[in-house]
N, C-alpha and C positions, 0 to 999 in steps of 0.2 A: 504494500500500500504506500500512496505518499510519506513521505521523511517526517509531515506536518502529524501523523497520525501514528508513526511507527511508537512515539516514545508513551502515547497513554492506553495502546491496545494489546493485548498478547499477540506473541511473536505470530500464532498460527491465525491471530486475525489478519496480518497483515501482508492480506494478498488482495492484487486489484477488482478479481474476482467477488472477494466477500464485498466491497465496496460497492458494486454494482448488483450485487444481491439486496439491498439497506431501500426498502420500498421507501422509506424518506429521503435520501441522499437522489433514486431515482424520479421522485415525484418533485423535489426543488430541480433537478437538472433540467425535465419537462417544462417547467416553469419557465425557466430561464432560456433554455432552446429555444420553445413556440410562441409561446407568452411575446416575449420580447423582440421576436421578430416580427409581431403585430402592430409594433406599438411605436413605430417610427412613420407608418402612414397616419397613424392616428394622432401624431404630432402634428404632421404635415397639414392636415384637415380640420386638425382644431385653431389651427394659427388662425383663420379667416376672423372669427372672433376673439380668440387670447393670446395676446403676445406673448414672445419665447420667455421672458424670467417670470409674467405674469402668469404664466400658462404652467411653467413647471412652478415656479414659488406656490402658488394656489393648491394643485395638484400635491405638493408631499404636505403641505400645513395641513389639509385635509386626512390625508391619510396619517398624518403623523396623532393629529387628536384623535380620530378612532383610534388607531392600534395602542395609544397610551392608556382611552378609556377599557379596552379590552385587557389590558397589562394588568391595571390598580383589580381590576374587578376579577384576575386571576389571584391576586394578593402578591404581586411580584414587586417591591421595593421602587420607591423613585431614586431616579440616580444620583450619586453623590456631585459635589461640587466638582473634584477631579473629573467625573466620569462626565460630566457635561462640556468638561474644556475637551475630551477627546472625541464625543458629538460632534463638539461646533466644527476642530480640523478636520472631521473624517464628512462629515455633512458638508462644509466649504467643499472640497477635494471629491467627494463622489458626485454630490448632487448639484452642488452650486457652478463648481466646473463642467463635471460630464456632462450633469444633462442640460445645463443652461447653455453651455457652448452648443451643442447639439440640438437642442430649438434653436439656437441662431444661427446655427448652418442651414440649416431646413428653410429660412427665409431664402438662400441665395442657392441652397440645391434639390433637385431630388431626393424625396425619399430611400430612394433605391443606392443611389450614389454613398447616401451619408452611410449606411448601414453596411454597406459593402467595408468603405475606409473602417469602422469599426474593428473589421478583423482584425487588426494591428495590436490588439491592447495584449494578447497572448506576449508576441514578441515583444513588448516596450517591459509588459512582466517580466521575463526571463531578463531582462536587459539589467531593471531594475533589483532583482535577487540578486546579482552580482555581487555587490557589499555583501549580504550575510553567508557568504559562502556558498552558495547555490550554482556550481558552477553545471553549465550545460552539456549533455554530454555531444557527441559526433551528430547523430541523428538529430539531435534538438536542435542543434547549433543551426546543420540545414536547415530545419523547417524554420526557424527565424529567418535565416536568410534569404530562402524564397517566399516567406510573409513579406516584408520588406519590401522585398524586389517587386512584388504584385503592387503593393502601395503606390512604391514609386513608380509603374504604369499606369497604376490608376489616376494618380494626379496630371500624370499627360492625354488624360480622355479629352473630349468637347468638355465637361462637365466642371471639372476642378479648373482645366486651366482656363475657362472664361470666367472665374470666380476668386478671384484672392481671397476675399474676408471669408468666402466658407471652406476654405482649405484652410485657411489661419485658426477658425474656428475648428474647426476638424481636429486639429494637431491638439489645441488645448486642451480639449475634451477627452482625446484619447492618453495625453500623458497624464491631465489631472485625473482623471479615473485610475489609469495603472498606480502611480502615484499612493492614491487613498487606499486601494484592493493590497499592494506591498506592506506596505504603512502599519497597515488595522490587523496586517498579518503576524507580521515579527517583528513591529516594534520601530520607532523612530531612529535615523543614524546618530547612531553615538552611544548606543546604545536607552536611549530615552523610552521609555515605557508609559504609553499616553493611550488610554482603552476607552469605549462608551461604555456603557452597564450592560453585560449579559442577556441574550434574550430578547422577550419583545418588547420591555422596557426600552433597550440600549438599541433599537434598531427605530423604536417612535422618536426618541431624544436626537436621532441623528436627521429623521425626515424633519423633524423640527425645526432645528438648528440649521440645517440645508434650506428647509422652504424659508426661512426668516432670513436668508440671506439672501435668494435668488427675491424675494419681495422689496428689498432694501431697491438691488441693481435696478428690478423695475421701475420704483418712484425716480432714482436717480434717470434713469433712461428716457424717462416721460413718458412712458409706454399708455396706452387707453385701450382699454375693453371695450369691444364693441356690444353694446347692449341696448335690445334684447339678444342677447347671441343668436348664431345661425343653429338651428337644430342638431346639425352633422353637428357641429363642433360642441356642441352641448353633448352628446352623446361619444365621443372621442374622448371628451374631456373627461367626463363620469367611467368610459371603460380606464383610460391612463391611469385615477386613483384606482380604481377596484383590483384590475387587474396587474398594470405595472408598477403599480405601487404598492400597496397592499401583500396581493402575492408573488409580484418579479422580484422585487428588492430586497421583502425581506426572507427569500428564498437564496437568495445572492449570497446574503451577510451570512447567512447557515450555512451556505457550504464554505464561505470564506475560514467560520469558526470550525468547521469541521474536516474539512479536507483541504486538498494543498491550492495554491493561486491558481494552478495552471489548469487542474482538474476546475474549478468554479469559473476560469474564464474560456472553459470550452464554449460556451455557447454562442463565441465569436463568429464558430464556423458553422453554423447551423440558420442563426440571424441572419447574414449576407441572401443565401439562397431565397430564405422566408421573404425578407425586405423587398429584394430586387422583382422577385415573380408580382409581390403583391404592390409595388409601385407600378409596374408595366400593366399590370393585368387591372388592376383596380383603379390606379388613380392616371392612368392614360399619362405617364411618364415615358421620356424617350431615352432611353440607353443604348449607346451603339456599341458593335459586335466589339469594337474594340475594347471599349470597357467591362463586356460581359466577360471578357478573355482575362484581363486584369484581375477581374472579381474571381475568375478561377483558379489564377494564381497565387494571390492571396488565400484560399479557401484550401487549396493543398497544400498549402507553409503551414497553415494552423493545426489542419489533420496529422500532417506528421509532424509537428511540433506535440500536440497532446498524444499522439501513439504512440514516442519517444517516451513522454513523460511515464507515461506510466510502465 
């Protein structure tokens, strides 16, 4: 099994095998595969009425006081003052960068396009384990470097290179996520030890902390809701909390606490394919072959970067 799980389980649990037998380990990976390759059209199409920080800020404050209300009325602890300063940096870094950068790519790309670049965050992981000794072996080292390589085709499509700010946007979203998902994993460099609270406590406290920041950018932004909102996008908006939020995220954080980076950011290579069909097929986006080629390339760096890993 991952290195992340070898030291709390017996030696005969730890085969990759038993890991994929864990009907919860398989039902958060579901999540995170399907779920989340839904929910980059559903950005796309909520944008008409919610702007991108107003859109996701709304979006996790929402889901962040249910899952809190849900927490206290399981009898699970509010989080200490420590555990809230590691909220705020892991909510800044997942949600206020990822996903807020990634609504603001959505203004200036495709759906398809954005979710594709996505696949990267695998390799910017492995990049980032570096410091803690996490060194990659032969096999991984390729699949990073044809992850990479597909990236960097993909930003020579029509798509990225008629767009600076949503490739800029793009980059930050995918290093500030890698970033947070390292971070939350083994700890700050220097050895600093900065955690949220356990659980679904510590997963409400971070949407919190994350939605009260991306709420902040939007007043500074000057952003305005269109209201009465457009239906579509009332209904995108409602699935983003329920589903992306609610159960992508903090299905994410679970497997973050419970298996290794690279196992929880498999669903890099799963999302592209979802994204890309369901931007062409649904939201009448135009992707040319060459990009689609890009998107494959990246999508085999990722495969054999997680069959390595494991």
């Amino acid at each position: 099994m991952m290195r992340a799980m070898s030291a709390t389980l017996p030696r005969r649990a730890a085969s990759p095998r038993t890991l994929f037998l864990s009907p919860l380990i398989l039902a958060c990976l579901a999540a995170t595969w399907l779920i989340w390759g839904s929910t980059y059209l559903a950005i796309k199409w909520a944008l008409i009425s919610f702007p991108p920080f107003f859109q996701m800020g709304t979006r996790f404050v929402v889901a962040g006081l249910t899952l809190a209300v849900f927490a206290r009325w399981r009898g699970a602890p509010w989080p200490t003052p420590h555990e809230w300063l590691g909220a705020a940096l892991f909510g800044a870094l997942l949600l206020g960068g990822g996903y807020g950068a990634t609504a603001l790519a959505e203004t200036h790309l495709g759906s398809g396009l954005v979710v594709a670049f996505i696949a990267v965050v695998p390799a910017l992981v492995a990049l980032f384990e570096w410091p803690y000794g996490l060194r990659p072996s032969r096999p991984r080292a390729a699949g990073i470097g044809l992850g990479l390589a597909g990236v960097l085709l993909l930003t020579r499509g029509q798509g990225f290179a008629a767009s600076l700010p949503g490739l800029l946007a793009m980059a930050a979203a995918t290093v500030s996520w890698s970033l947070g998902s390292v971070w939350s994993k083994h700890g700050l460099p220097g050895g600093l030890r900065l955690a949220a609270a356990p659980g679904a406590a510590g997963v409400a406290s971070q949407m919190l902390a994350g939605g009260a920041l991306l709420l902040a950018a939007s007043w500074l932004s000057g952003e305005k809701p269109r209201w009465p909102p457009d239906p579509r996008a009332l209904a995108c908006w409602t699935y983003l909390v329920l589903a992306g939020s609610l159960v992508g995220f903090s299905a994410y954080m679970l497997l973050l606490e419970r298996t290794s980076t690279a196992l929880a950011s498999s669903y890099s290579f799963v999302n592209p394919v979802i994204g890309l069909v369901l931007g062409v097929t649904l939201g009448g986006e135009r992707v040319s072959a060459f990009e689609w080629l890009a998107a494959g390339v990246v999508t085999a760096g990722v495969v054999l970067l997680v069959a390595a890993r494991r």
